[in-house]
C-alpha positions as CSV (number, residue, x, y, z in Angstrom):
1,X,64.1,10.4,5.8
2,X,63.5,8.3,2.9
3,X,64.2,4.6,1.9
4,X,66.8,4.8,-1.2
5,X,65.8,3.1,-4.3
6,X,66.8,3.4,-7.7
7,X,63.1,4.2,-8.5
8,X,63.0,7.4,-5.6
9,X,66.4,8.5,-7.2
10,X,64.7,8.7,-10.7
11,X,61.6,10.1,-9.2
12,X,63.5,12.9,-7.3
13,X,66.0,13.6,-10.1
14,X,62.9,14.4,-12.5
15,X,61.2,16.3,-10.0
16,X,63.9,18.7,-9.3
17,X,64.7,18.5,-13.2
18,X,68.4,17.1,-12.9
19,X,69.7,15.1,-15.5
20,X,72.0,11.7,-15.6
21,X,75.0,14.0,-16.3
22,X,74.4,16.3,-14.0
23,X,74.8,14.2,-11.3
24,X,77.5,12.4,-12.9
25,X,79.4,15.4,-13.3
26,X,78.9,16.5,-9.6
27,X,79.8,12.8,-7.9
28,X,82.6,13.2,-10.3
29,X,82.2,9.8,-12.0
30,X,81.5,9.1,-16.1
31,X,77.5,9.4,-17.8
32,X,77.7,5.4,-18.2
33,X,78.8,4.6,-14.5
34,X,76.1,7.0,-13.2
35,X,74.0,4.6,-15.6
36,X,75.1,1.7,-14.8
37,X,74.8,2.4,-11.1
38,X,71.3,4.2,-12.1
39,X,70.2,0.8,-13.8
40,X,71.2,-1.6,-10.7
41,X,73.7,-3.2,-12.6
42,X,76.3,-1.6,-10.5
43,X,75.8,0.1,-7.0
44,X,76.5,3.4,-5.4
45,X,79.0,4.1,-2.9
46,X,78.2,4.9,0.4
47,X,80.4,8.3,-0.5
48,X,78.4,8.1,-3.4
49,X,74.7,8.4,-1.7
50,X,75.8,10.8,0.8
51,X,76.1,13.2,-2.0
52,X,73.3,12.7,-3.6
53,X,71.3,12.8,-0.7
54,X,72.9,16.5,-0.4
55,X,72.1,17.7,-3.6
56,X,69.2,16.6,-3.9
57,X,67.9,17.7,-0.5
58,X,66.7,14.7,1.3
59,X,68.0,11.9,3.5
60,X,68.3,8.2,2.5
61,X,68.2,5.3,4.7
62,X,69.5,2.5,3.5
63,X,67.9,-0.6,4.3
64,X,69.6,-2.6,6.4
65,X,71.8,0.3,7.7
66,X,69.1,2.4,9.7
């Protein structure tokens, strides 16, 4: 398991090669919301991060949730 931050998503998203819209597309939400959330000025969902977490193969704790 892995702490989420904005800074591991980028990290894992260029390590696996996935783009902004790729992700957008799958969590089924707009290019400028996924950047908006991906730039802090807006925040994921919980329904949002479990997603994520499953396509991108790991599992995020959320601090303060554990």
């Amino acid at each position: 398991m892995i702490e989420f931050s904005l800074e591991k998503l980028r990290g894992l998203m260029a390590e696996r090669g996935l783009k902004q819209l790729d992700l957008a597309d799958r969590l089924d939400i707009s290019l400028q919301a996924f950047n908006s959330k991906l730039t802090g000025k807006t925040e994921f969902t919980i329904k949002e991060l479990k997603e994520l977490s499953k396509m991108l193969c790991v599992e995020f704790v959320i601090k303060g949730w554990e």
